[in-house]
N, C-alpha and C positions, 0 to 999 in steps of 0.2 A: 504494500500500500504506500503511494506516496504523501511524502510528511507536508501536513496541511500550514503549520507553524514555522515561518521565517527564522531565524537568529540576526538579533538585532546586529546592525554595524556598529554603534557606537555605543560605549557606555553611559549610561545615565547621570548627569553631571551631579552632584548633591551641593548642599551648602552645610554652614555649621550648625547652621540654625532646624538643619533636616528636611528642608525643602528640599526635593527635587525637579530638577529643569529635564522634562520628557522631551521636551521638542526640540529638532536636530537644527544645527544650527544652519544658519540664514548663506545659502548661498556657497559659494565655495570657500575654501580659506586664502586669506591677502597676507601679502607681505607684508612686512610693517610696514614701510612707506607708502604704500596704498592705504590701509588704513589711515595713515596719518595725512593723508592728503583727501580722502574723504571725509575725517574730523574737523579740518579746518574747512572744506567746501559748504561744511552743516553747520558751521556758527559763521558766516561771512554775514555781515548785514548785507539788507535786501535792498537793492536802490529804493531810494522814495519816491514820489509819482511824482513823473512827470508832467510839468504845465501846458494845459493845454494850448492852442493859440489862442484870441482872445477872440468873441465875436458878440455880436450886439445881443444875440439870444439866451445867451448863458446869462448876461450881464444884468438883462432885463427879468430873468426868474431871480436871481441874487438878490436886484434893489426890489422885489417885488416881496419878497419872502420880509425884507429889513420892512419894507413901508408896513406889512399886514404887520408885524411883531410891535413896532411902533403905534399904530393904530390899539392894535389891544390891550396895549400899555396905558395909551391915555384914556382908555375907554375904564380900565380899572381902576386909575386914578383920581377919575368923575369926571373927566369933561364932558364936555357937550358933546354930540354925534356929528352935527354938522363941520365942529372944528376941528372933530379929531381927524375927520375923511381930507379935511381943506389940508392940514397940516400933514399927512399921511401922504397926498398926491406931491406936497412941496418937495418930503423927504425922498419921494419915487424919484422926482426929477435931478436930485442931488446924488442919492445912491445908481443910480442905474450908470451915467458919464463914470461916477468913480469906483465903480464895480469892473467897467470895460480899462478904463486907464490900469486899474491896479492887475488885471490878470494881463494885458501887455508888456505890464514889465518887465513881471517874474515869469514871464515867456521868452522875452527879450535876452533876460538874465541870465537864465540857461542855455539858449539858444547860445552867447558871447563864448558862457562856459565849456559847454560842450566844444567850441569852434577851438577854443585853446587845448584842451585836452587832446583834442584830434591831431592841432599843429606838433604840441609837444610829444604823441606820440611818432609821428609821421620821423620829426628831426631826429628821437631817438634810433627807430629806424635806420635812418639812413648815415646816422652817427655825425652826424652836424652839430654844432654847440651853440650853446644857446648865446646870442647873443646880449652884453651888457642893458642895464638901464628897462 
């Protein structure tokens, strides 16, 4: 009759504490330096997001969301309704221009940054030196 029951390959790891770890482990074995270049690949911080370009529609939900917060602000404060909306449209037209100016710049900002990182890799590249100043 053939034998229905495998023989495991590996031993079953224990701990001190009498746990044992049944499950084989993960993939094949690395050498250290793979390991350790997979360790550091798992703690690198994550770029942060990217800024978008800037366009009047983004700009206009931003000062829209600031004017309605504003609005319910002075509404719980006790103004009037007619002045909270007059004062709420003021704030639309103030927020909305400097909703679009502010995500231009820190588009702008990046955009420069990026532009240097690129040049200073490229020189590295090509072993050129940076020039003074």
């Amino acid at each position: 009759m053939a034998q229905t029951k495998r023989k495991r390959r590996r031993k079953h790891k224990g701990t001190q504490g009498g746990r044992i770890d049944r499950s084989p482990g993960r993939g094949r074995a690395r050498s250290r330096a793979e390991a350790k270049a997979r360790a550091r690949s798992r703690t690198k911080k994550r770029d942060p997001r990217t800024p978008q370009p800037a366009n009047w529609n983004t700009a206009l939900k931003k000062g829209g969301i600031a004017a309605a917060l504003f609005f319910g602000l002075l509404m719980v404060m006790g103004q009037a309704p007619i002045s909270s909306v007059a004062i709420a449209v003021l704030m639309l037209a103030f927020y909305v221009p400097m909703a679009y100016l502010m995500d231009r710049f820190f588009h702008q900002r990046y955009v420069r940054k990026e532009a240097k990182k690129r040049l200073e890799r490229e020189r590295q590249r090509t072993g050129q030196q940076q020039s003074p100043g």
